[in-house]
C-alpha positions in Angstrom: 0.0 0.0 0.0 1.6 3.2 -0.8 1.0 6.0 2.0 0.5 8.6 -1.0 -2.6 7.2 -3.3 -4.5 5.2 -0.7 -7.1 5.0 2.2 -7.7 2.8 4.8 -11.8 2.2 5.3 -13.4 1.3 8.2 -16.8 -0.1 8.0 -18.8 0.5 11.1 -21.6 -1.8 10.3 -19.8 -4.7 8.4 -16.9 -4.3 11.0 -14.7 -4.2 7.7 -11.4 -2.8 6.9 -10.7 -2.4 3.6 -8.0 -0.4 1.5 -9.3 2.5 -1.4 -7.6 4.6 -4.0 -7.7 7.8 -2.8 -8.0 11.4 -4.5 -5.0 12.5 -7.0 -3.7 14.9 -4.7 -2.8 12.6 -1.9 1.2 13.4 -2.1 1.1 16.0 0.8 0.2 13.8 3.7 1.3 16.2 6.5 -1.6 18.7 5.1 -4.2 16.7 4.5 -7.2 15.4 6.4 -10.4 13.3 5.7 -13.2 14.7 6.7 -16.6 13.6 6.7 -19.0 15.7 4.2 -22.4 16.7 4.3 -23.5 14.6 1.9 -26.1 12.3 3.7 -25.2 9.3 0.9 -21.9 8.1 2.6 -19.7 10.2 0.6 -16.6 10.9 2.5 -14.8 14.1 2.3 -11.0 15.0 1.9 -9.6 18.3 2.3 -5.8 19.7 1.3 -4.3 22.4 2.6 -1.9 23.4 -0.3 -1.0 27.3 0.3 -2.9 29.6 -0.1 -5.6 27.4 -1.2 -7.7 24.9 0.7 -9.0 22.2 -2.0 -12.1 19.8 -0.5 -12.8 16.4 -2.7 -15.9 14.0 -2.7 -15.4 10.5 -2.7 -18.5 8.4 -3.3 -18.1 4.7 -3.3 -19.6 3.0 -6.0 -18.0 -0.3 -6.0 -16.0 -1.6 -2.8 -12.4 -0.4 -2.5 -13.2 1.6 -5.5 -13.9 5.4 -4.9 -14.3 8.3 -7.4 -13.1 11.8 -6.7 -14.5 15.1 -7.8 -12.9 18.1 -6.7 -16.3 19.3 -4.3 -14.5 22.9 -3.5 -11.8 25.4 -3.6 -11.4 27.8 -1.0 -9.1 30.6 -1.6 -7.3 31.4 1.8 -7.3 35.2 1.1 -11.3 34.9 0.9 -11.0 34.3 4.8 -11.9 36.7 7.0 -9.8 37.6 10.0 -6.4 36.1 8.8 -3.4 38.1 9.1 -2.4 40.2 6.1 0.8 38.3 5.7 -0.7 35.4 5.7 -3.7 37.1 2.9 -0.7 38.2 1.2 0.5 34.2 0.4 3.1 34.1 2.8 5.0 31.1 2.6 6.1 28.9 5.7 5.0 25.7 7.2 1.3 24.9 7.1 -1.1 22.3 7.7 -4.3 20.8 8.5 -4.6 19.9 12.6 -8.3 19.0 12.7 -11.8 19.2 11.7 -14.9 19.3 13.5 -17.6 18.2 11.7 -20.6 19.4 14.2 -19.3 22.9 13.5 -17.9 22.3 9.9 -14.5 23.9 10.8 -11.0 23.0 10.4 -8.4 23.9 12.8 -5.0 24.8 10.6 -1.3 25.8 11.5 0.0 29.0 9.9 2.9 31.2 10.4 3.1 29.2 13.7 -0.6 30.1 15.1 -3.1 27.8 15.2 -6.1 29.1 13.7 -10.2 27.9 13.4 -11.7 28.5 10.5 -15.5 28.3 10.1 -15.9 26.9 6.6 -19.9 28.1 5.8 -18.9 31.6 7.6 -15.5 32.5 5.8 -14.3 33.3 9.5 -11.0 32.8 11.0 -10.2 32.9 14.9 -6.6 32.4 16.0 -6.4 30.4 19.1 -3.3 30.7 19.8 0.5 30.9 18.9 2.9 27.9 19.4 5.7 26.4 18.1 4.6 22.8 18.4 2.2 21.6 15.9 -0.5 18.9 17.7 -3.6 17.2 16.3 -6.8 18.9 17.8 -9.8 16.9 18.2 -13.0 19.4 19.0 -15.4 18.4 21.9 -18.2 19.5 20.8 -20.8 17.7 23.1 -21.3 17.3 26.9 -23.1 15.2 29.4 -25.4 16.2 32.2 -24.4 16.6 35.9 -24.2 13.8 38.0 -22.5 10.6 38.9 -22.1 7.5 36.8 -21.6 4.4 39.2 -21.7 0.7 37.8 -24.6 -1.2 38.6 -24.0 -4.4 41.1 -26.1 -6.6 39.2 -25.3 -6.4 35.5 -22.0 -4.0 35.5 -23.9 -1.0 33.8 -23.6 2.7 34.3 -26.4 4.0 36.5 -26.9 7.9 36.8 -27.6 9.1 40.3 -28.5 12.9 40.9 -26.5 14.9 41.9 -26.6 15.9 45.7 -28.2 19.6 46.4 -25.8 21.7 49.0 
């Protein structure tokens, strides 16, 4: 399998793992990152982060192992609101993709070393911060409620107990 042209896939409901061709522009694996598109037919989504563009593919599966790529979007990086003018202006260091969160379709990218979020529906950018250390990010995007999980003495589940008013 060559790290550059193809996917691993994971089949939840088969419980399958199977390799696919990926999208032609799969030789920059530091900045890419698959993402899962909106599409609500399985399609899966890709996105590359080759300066100062951001290119997002669609891969449907039509036959298993077998995927075809269209290019889906192009997003010009000057387009972005709230980026730095050096960085509008194409400046040219080391960038990449960090994460994505699909609940608020947004990727978290490493420019000019600051970490940036960038709403992709908006056109918004919010640096988070500035570092020197480039890290995955993986969004939380969802909580649970107050209140103690304890496992059940019969059959080893969690139970929820309220929480104790003070």
């Amino acid at each position: 399998m060559s790290c550059r042209n193809d996917m691993l896939k994971f089949d939840l409901e088969e419980q399958t793992l199977a390799v696919i061709n990926g999208p032609p522009v799969t030789d920059r694996p530091l900045c890419c990152q698959i993402i899962q598109a909106e599409a609500k037919d399985g399609a899966v989504g890709f996105s590359v982060l080759s300066y100062p563009r951001l290119q997002m593919w669609q891969g449907i599966m039509n036959i298993p192992g077998v995927a075809t790529w269209v290019m889906w979007k192009t997003i010009e990086m000057n387009n972005i609101l709230g980026l730095p003018p050096q960085i509008q202006a194409g400046w040219r260091g080391f960038e990449t993709i960090l994460g994505y969160s699909e609940d608020t379709y947004a990727i978290f990218i490493y420019v000019d070393t600051s970490v940036y979020m960038v709403q992709l529906k908006s056109m918004q950018s919010k640096r988070l911060h500035k570092t020197i250390y480039i890290n995955d990010y993986h969004p939380l995007t969802g909580f649970y409620s107050p209140g103690k999980l304890v496992a059940a003495p019969t059959f080893g589940a969690p139970t929820r107990h309220p929480r104790k008013k003070t």
